[in-house]
C-alpha positions as CSV (number, residue, x, y, z in Angstrom):
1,X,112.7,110.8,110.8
2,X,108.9,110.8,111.2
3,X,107.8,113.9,113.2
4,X,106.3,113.5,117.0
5,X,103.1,114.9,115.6
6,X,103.2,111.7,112.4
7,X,104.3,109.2,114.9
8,X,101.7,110.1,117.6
9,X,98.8,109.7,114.6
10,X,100.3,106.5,113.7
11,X,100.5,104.7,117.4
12,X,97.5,106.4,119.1
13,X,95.1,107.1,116.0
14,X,96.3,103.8,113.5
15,X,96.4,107.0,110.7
16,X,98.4,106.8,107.8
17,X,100.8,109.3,106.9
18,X,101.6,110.7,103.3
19,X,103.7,112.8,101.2
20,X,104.2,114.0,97.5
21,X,107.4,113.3,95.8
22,X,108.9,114.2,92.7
23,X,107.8,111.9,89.3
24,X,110.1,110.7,86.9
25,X,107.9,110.5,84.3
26,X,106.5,113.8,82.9
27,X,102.8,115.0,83.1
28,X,102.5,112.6,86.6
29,X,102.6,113.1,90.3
30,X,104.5,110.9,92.7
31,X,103.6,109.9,96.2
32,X,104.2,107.8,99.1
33,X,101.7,106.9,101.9
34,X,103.2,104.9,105.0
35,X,100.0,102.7,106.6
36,X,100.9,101.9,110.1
37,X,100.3,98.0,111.4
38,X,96.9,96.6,112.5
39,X,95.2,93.5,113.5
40,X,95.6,90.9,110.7
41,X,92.1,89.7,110.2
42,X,92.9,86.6,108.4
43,X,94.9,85.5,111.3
44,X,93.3,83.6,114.1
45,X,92.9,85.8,117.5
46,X,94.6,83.9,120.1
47,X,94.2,85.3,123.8
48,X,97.2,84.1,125.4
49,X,100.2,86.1,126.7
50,X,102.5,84.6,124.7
51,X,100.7,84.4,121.4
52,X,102.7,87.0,118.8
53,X,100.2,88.0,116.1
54,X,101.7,89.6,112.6
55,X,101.5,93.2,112.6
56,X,103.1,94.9,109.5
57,X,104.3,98.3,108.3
58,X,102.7,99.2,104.8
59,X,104.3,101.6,102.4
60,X,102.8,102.4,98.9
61,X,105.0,104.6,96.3
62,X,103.3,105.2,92.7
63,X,102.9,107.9,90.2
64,X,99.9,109.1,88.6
65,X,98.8,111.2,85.7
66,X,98.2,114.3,86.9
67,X,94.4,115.1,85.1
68,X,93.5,112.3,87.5
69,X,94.6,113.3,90.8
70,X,91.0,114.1,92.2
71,X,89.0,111.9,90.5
72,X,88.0,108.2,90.9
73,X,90.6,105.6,89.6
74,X,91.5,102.6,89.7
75,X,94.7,100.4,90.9
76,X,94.9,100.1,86.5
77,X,96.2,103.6,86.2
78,X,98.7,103.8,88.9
79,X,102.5,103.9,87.4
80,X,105.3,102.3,88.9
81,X,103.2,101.1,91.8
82,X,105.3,99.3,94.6
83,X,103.6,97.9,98.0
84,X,106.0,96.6,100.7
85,X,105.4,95.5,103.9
86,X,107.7,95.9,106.7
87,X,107.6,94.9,110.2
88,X,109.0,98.0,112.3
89,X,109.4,101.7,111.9
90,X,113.3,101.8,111.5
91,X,112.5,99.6,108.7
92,X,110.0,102.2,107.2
93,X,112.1,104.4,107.9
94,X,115.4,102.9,106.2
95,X,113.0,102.4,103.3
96,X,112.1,105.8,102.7
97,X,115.6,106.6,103.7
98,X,116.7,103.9,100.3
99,X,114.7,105.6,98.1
100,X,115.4,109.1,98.4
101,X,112.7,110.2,100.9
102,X,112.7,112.3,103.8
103,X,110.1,110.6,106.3
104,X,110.0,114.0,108.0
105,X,107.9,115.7,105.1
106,X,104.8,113.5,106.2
107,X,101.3,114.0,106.7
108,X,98.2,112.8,107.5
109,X,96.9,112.1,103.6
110,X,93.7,114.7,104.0
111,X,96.8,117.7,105.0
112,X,98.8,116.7,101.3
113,X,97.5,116.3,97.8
114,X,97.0,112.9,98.5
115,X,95.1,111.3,96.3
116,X,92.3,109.6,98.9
């Protein structure tokens, strides 16, 4: 479960939250960043009450090589790259939870080894 301190960032801040996991592959680094929901831009504003706009969870797992970490790269050189969208937290959560991560090991990206 998300810490107070990761879900605060995500519902009063919009920040992300990361972690580093363990690579399969040798000579790479794993991570997961968890992006919380925001306004869907290519989705027409409508200010009614009853209007339900799409907000929805993003998670992103990859690997990289590890001489790269720090520098510039592009979406060419990430390894086993998955990018799923989910539409509440629990879902996020069950996620993580599926693939063998503990959501309480989050950060804000810039407190990890993120790769930003």
């Amino acid at each position: 479960m998300f810490t107070q301190e990761v879900r605060n960032g995500f519902d009063m801040a919009g920040r992300s939250a990361a972690c580093e996991l363990p690579a399969a592959r040798a000579g790479c680094r794993g991570f997961v960043c968890v992006y919380p929901p925001r306004l869907r831009k290519d989705l027409p504003r409508v200010d009614h009450p009853d209007s339900v706009e799409m907000r929805l969870w993003h998670v992103r797992r990859f690997e990289i090589p590890e001489g790269i970490v720090h520098q510039h790269f592009g979406e060419e050189q990430l390894i086993a790259s998955e990018f799923v969208e989910l539409d509440t937290l629990e879902a996020v959560e069950n996620l993580l939870a599926n693939w063998g991560i503990d959501s309480g090991m989050s950060r804000a990206p810039w407190r990890t080894d993120y790769p930003l």
